[in-house]
KEDRENSE-923338 format. One record per atom (N, C-alpha, C): x, y, z. Coordinates in steps of 0.2 Angstrom, whole numbers, plus 5000, padded with zeros to 4 digits. Atoms other than C-alpha are relative to their C-alpha. Example, Ala and Ser with C-alpha at 12.3 -4.5 7.8 and 13.67 -1.06 7.14 Angstrom:
<sites>
500449945000
506249785039
500450065000
499649944999
506849955036
499650055003
</sites>
This chain:
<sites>
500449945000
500050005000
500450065000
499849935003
500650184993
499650055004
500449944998
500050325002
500250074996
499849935004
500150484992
499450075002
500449934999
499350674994
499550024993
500549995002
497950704985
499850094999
500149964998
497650884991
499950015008
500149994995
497850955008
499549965004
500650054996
496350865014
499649934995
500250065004
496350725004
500549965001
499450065002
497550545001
499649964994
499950045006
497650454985
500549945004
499750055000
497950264991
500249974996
499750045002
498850154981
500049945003
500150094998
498449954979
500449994994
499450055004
499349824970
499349994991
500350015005
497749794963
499250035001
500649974994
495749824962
499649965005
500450044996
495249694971
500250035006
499649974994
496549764986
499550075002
500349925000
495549954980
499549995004
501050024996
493549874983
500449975009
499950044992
494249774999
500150075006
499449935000
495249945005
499150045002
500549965001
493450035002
499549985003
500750034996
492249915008
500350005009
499649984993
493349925026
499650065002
500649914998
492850115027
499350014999
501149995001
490950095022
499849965006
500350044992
490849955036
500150035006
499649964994
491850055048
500550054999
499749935001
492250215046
500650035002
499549964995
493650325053
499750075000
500449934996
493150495062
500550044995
499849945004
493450635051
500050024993
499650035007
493650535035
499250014996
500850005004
492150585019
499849924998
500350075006
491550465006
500749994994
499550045002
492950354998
499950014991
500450015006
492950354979
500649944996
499550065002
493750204971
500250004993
499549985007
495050184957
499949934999
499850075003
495650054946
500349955007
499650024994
496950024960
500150055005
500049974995
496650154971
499350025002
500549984995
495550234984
500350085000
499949904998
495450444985
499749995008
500350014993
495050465004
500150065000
500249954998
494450635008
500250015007
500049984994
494750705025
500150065002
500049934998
494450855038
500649995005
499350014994
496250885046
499750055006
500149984994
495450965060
499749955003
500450084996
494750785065
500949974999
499750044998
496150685061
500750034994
499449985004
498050725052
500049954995
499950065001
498650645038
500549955000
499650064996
500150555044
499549935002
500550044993
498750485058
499749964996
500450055004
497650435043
500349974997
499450045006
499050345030
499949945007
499950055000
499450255045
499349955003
500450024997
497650205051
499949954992
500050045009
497450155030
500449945002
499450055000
499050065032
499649945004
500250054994
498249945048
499549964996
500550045002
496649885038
500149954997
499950075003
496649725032
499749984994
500449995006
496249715013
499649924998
500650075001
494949555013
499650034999
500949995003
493449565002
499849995005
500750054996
491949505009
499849954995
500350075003
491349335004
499450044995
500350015008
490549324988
499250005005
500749984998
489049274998
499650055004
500249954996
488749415007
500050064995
500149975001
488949514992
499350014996
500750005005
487449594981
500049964994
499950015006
487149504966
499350054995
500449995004
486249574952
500149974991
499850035007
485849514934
499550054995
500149935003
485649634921
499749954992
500250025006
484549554905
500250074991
499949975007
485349594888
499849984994
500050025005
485049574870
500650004998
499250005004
486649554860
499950014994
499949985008
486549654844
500250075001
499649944999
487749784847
500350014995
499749995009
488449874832
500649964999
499450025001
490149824838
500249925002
500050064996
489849654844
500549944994
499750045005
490449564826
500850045000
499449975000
491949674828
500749995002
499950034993
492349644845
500249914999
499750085000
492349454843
500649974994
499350035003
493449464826
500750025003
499249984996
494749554839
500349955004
499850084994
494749404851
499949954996
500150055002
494549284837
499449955000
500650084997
493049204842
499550064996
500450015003
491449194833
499550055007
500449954996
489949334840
499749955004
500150064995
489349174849
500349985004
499750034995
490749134858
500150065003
499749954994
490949314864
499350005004
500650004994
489149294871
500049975003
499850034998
489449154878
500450005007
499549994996
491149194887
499650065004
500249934997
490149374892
499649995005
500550044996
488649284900
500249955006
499750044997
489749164907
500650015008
499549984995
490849264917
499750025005
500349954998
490749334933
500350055002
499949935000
490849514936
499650035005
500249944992
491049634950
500050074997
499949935004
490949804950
500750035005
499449974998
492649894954
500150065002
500449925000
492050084953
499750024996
500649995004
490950184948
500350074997
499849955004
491450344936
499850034995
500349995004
491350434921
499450034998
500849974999
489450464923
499849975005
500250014996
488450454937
499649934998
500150085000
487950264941
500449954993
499850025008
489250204924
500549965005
499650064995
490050044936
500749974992
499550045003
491749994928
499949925004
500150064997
491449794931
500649964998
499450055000
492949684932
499749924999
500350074999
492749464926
500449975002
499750055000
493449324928
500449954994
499850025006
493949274911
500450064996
499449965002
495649334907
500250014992
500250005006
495249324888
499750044998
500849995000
493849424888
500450105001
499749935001
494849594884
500250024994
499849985008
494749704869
500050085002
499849934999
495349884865
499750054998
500449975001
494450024865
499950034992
500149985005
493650104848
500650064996
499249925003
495050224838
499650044999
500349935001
493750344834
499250005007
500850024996
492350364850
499450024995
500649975002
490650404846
499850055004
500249914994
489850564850
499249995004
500850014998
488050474854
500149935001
500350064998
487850324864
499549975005
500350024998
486350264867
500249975009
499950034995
485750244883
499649935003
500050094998
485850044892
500049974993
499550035005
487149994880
500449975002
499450074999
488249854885
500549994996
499450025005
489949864880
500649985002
499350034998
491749814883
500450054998
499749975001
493249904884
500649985004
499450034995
495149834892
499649965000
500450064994
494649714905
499250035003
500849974997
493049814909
499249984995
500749985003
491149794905
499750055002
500249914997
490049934907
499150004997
500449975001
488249994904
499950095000
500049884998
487950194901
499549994999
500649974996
486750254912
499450044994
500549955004
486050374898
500350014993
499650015005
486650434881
500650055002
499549984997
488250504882
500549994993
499650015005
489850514870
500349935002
499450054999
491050364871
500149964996
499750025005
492250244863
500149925002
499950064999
491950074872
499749974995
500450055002
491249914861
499550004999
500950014998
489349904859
499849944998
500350065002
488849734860
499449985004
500950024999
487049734866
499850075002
500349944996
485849844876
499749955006
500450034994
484849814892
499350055000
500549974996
483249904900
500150005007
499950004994
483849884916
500350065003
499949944994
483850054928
500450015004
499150004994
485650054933
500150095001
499949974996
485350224936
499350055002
500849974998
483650304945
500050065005
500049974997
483650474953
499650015006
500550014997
482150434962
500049945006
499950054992
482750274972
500450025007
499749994993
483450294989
500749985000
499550045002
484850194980
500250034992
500449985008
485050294962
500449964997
499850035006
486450184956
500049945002
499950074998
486150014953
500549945002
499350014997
487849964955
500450045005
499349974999
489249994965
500549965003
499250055000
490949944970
499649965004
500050074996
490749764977
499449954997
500350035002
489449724969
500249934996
500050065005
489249554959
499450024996
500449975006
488449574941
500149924995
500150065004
487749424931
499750024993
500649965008
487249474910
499849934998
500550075003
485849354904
499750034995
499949985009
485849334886
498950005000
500750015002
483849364881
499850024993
500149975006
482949364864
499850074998
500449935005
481949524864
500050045009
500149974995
481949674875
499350054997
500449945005
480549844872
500350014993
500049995007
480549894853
500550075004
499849924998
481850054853
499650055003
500549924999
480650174853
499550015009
500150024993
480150104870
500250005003
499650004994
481350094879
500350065003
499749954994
481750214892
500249995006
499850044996
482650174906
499750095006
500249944995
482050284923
500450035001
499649964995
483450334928
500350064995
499849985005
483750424911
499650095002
500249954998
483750614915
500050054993
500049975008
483750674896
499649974995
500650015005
482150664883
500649974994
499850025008
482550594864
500650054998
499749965000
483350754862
500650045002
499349994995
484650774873
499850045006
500149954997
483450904884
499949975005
500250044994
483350844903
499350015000
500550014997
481850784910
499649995006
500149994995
481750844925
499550055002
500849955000
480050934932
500150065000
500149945000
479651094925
500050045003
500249964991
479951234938
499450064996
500349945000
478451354933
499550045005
500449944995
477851494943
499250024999
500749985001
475851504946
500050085000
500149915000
475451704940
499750015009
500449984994
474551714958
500649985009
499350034993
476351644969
500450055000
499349934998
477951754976
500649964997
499550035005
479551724965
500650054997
499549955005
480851794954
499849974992
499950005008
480651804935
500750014996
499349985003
482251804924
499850054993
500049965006
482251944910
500350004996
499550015004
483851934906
500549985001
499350034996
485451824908
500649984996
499150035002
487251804904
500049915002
500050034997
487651634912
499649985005
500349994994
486251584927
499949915000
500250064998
486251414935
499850015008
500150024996
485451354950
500449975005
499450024999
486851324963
499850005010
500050004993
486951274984
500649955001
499350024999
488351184993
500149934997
499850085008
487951014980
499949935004
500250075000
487650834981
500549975006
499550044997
488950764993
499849935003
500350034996
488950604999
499849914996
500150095007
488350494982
500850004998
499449985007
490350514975
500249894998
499850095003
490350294977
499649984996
500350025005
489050294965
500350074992
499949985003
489850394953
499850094999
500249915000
489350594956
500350045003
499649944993
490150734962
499650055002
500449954993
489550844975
499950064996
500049945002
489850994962
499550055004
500149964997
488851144969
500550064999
499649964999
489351324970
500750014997
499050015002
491251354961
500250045009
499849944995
491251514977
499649975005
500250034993
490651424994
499950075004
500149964995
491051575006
499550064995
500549925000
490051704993
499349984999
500750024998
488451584993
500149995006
500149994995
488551575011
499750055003
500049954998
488851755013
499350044997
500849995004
487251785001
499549995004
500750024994
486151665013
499850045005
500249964993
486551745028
499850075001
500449965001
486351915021
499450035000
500750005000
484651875019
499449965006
500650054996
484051755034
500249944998
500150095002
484451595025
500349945004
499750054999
485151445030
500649994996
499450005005
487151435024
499949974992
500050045005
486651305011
499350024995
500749995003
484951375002
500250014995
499750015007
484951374984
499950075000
499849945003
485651534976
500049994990
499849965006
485851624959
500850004999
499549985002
487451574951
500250044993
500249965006
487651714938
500850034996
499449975005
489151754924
499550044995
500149985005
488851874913
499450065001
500549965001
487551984919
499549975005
500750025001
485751964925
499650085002
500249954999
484252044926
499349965002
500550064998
482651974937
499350065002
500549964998
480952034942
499749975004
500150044997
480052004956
499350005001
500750014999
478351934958
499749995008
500349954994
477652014975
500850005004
499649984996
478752074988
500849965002
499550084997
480651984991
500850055003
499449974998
482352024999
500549954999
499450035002
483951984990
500550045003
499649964997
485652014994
500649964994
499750025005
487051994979
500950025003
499350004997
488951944983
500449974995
499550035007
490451864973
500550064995
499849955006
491051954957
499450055000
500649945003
489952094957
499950054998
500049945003
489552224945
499750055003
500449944999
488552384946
499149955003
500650044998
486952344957
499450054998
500849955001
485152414951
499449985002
500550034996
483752374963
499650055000
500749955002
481952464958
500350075000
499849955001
483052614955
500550055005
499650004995
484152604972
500749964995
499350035002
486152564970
500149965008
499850044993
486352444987
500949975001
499550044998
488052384991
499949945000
499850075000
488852214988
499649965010
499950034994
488352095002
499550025004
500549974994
486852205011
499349984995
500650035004
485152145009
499750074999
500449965001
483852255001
499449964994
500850005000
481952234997
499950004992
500049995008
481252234978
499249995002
500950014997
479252254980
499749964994
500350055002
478052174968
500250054992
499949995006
478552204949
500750054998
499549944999
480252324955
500549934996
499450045001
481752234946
500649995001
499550025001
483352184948
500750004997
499549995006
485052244936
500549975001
499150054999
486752134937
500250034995
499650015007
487852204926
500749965003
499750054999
489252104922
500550025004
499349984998
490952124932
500750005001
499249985002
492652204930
500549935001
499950054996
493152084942
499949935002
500450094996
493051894945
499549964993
500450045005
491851784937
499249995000
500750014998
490251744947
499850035005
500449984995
488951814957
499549975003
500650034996
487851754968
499450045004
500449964998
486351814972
499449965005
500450034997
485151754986
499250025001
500549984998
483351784991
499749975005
500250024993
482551755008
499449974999
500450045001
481651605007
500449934996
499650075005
482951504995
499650004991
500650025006
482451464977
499749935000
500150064999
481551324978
499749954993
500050025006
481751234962
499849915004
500250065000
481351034964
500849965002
499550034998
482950944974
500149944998
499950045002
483850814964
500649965004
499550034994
484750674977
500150065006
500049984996
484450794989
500550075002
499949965001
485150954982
499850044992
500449945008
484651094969
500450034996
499749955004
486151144961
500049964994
500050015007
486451114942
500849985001
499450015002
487851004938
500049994993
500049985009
488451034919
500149914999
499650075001
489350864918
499649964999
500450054998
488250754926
499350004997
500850015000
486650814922
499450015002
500649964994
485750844937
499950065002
500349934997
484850974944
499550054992
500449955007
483851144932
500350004996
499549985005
484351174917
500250075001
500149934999
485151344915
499450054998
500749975000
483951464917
500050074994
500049955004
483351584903
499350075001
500649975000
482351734900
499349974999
500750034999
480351694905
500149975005
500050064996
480951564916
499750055008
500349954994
479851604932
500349955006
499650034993
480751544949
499850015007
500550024994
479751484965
500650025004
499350004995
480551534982
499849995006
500650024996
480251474998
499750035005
500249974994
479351505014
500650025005
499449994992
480651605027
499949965007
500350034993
480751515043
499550065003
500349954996
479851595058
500450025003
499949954996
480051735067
500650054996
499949975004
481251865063
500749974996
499750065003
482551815051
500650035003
499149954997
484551835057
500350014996
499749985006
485051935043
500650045003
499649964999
486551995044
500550044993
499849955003
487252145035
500850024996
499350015004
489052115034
500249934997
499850075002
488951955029
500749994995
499550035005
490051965014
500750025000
499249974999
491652065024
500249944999
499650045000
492151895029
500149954994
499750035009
492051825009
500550034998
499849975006
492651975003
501049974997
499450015003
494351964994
500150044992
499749965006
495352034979
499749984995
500350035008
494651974963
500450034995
499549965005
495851984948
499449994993
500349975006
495352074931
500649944995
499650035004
495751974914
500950064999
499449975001
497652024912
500350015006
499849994992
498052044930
500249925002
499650064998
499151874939
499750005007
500450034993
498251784955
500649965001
499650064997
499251664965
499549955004
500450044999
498551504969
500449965004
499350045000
499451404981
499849925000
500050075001
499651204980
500349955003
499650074999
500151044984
500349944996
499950055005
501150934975
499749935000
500250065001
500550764968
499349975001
499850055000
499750634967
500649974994
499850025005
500750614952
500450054996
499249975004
502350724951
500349985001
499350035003
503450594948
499949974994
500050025009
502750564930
500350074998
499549945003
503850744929
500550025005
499349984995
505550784932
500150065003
500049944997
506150924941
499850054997
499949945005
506451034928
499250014999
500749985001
504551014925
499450025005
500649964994
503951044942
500350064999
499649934997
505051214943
499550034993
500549985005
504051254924
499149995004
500649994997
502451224934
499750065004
499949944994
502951334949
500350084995
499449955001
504051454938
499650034995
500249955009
502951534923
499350015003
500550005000
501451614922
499649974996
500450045003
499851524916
499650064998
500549985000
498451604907
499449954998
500650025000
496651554909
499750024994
500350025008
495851504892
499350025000
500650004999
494251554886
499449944999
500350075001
493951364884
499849995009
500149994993
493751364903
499150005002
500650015000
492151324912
499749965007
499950034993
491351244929
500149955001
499450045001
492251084922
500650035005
499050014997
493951144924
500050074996
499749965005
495051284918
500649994996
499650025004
496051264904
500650064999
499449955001
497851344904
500450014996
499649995006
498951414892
500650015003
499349985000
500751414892
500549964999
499550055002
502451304891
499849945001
500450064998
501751144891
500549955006
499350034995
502451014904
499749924998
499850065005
503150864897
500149965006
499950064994
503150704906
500849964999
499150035001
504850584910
500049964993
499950075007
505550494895
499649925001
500450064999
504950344903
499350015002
500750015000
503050384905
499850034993
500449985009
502850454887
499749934999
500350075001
501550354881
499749965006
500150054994
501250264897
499250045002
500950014996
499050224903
500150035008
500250004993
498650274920
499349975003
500650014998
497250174927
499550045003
500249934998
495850294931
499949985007
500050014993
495950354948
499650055003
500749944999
494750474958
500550085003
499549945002
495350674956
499450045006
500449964994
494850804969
499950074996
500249935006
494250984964
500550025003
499549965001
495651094961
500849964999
499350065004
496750944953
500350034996
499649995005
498050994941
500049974996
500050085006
497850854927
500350014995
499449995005
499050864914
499849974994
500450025005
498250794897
500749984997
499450025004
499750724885
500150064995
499749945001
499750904877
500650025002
499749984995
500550954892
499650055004
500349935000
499351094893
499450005009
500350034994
498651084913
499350024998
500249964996
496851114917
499749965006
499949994992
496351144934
499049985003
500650035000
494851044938
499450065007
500749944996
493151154947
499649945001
500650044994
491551074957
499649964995
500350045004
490850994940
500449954995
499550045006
492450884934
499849935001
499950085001
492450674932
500449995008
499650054995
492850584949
500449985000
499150055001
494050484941
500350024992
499850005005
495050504928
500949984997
499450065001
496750424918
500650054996
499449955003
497750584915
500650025008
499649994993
499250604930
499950095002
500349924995
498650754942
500850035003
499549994997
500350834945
500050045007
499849994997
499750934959
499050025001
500449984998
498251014968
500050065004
500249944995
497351194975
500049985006
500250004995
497251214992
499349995001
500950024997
495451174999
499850075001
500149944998
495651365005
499950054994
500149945005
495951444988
499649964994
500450015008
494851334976
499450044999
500549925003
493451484978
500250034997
499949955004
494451584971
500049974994
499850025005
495051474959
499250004994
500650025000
493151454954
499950074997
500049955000
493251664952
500650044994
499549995004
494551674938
499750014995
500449995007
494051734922
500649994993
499850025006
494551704905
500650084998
499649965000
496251794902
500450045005
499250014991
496951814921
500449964997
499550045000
498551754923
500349965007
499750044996
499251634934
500649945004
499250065000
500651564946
499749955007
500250044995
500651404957
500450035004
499650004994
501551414973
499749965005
500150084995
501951244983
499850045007
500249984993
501151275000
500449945005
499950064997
502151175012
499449965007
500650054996
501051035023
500449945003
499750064996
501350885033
500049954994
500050045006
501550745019
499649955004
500050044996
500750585023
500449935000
499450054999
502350485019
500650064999
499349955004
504050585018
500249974995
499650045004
504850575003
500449985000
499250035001
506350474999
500350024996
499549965005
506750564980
499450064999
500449935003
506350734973
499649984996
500549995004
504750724966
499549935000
500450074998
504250524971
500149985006
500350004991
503550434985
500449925000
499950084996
504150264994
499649964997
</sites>
């Protein structure tokens, strides 16, 4: 077992293998450690999250180190069995690659059995490990940009169903109907690691045009299908007029990341907070996250309070200060312009907006899927009942946010932690990390942002060289084989198979969240306790 740093309040474990990862993972879901999140599982690793005000992570590496990596009996695990047809585009493809006749690959496919190892990619999308060491073929040369969704396919050593449609480049040799992902159950994916998974060949599932799987959160069309938020004429609310960028945003899903989701929410945590309490709310109440402008109206009386990146404020023909609440009576509006500074704003109103909570939050994740769609002109927005009594608004709410916000062309400093994975570059490439400014691309977005500058080159020996996909924390540095980093934000992939040379502090990835297209930027290593010392520059024991 490898311990390695993650970010400040994380570790990236290291296994030999994944069965070591699941055994490793199911340990912590059975019996926890105090301080420690939710686990997210690699090919051969585990990401373990943690709050170093509970426990260091020296403390933790060595409480990891102690567990004892034994599965659990087979019979104790879940099984499930997933009904496929076998007439997948790629299935005749697929079997001339392994030599064997599309018979012999249903056959051996049916026949295997298969766990799930982790869950990534998209929410409820179980990478499932077999038994038949045979039974591996390589991915597509060209992906597809549209893959049906409950599609059965191969890829490596993995099988897989996609939860929904999606782009991807694995095999396609069958479909299913089966609900592997339902944002409605208590359980939305139907896999997860440890599971056991049996595919039972059948002649007929629904005709196409039938089949819809529940947990499908996207029409024919690609448009989600989650319930329409409209505002009765005769209810109290906001209307949107006019919008640059506006999604629905609170502090995000945490919690599901073992079924493959991220907690995304908020990129700016402390100026949604500072938003709520402005107004009475509860830290977490869904807010307005706004790029580019907005303009709202209110339908009867409401009290907002606008924090973050903030432009020029116009309220019924009042200018109010950042951060202090102020009143909009019934049909008074709203003006955001955009701002000099920064990137987003947040805007609260007392009561919350009360859009329809998916897995048990309201923000819009881009990635994934969940939550409103961006909100446009017309869109009429519900907001809740304030508690009782009187509310505990506070006025300076957003001193303790506030902070510097840099203009495009101006240089932030972001500080960091090295690794999990800066010893796929040599010195000379960390010191090009630390030592040049970056600019923030206008390809950027609450994905990630993408940087421009000297690319950073891997060692002669990892050119070329896979990394098994492993779970990535927000404010990861991922290094793509360009060279070109970018810097992952609250809606990037769990896992992914590009080496993370390094990570944001937990402290500055609001800001990083606040950087706009054409800042510039320098990392600067923050020193931290490691959870192993090293032995050489740039790699771990």
């Amino acid at each position: 077992m490898r311990v390695r740093t993650a970010r400040d309040d994380a570790l990236l474990v290291e296994l030999d293998d994944l069965d070591q990862a699941v055994a490793l993972y199911e340990s912590l879901q059975a019996d926890p450690l105090p301080g420690v999140g939710v686990p997210v599982p690699g090919a051969r690793t585990l990401l373990v999250p943690f709050r170093p005000s509970a426990v260091g992570a020296a403390e933790l590496a060595a409480a990891l180190r102690a567990r004892p990596l034994v599965r659990r009996a087979a019979a104790e695990a879940r099984t499930v069995e997933i009904p496929v047809r076998y007439d997948g585009e790629d299935l005749a493809e697929a079997a001339a690659l392994l030599g064997w006749s599309p018979e012999e690959l249903v056959r051996r496919h049916t026949a295997a059995a298969w766990t799930v190892g982790f869950v990534g990619f998209a929410p409820g999308f179980a990478y499932l490990t077999g038994d038949d060491p045979d039974l591996v073929v390589p991915r597509r040369s060209s992906p597809r940009t549209r893959v049906p969704a409950g599609s059965v396919a191969l890829a490596g050593p993995y099988s897989g169903v996609y939860p929904r449609e999606s782009p991807g480049g694995w095999q396609l040799v069958g479909r299913t109907d089966a609900p592997v992902w339902d944002v409605t159950r208590e359980r939305p994916a139907l896999l997860l690691p440890g599971d056991r998974v049996r595919f039972v060949a059948v002649d007929a599932l629904p005709a196409p045009a039938e089949v819809r799987l529940e947990n499908d959160l996207r029409d024919g069309d690609g448009a989600r299908a989650v319930p329409e938020v409209v505002l009765d004429a005769d209810r109290a609310g906001l209307e949107v007029v006019g919008a640059g960028s506006v999604l629905v945003e609170d502090l995000g899903r945490g919690g599901a990341e073992g079924a493959g989701v991220s907690a995304s929410g908020a990129l700016d945590r402390p100026s949604l907070r500072a938003a709520n309490r402005a107004v009475g709310n509860p830290p977490g109440a869904a807010v307005l996250e706004s790029v580019g402008g907005l303009r709202l109206r209110a339908h009867g009386p409401q009290v907002l309070a606008v924090t973050g990146a903030v432009g020029e404020i116009v309220a019924g023909g009042r200018t109010p200060r950042p951060g202090t609440p102020f009143a909009l009576d019934d049909g008074e509006e709203l003006r955001l312009a955009p701002p000099a500074r920064g990137v987003r704003s947040y805007v609260a109103v007392r009561g919350g907006v009360a859009v329809p909570p998916v897995l048990g939050s309201r923000a819009t994740d881009v990635l994934a899927g969940l939550g409103p769609d961006p909100l446009r002109p017309g869109d009429l927005l519900p907001v809740g009942a304030p508690g009782r009594g009187l509310p505990a608004v506070d006025p300076h709410a957003a001193d303790g946010a506030a902070r510097d916000l840099p203009a495009p062309g101006e240089t932030v400093v972001l500080d960091i932690v090295l690794g999990p994975r800066d010893d796929w570059f040599d010195p000379a490439t960390i010191d090009l990390l630390t030592g040049q400014e970056w600019t923030v691309t206008p390809r950027s977005n609450r994905i990630g942002l993408r940087l421009d500058g000297a690319p950073l080159l891997r060692r002669p020996d990892r050119e070329g060289a896979e990394l098994p996909s492993e779970g990535c924390v927000t404010g990861a540095i991922q290094v793509p084989p360009d060279g070109l980093p970018v810097l992952f934000l609250a809606d990037h992939p769990l896992t992914g198979g590009y080496p993370v040379v390094g990570a944001v502090v937990a402290d500055h990835v609001p800001l990083a969240g606040q950087l706009p297209p054409g800042c510039r930027l320098r990392f600067r290593v923050r020193p931290h306790a490691p959870a192993t010392p090293r032995t050489t520059p740039g790699g771990h024991p």
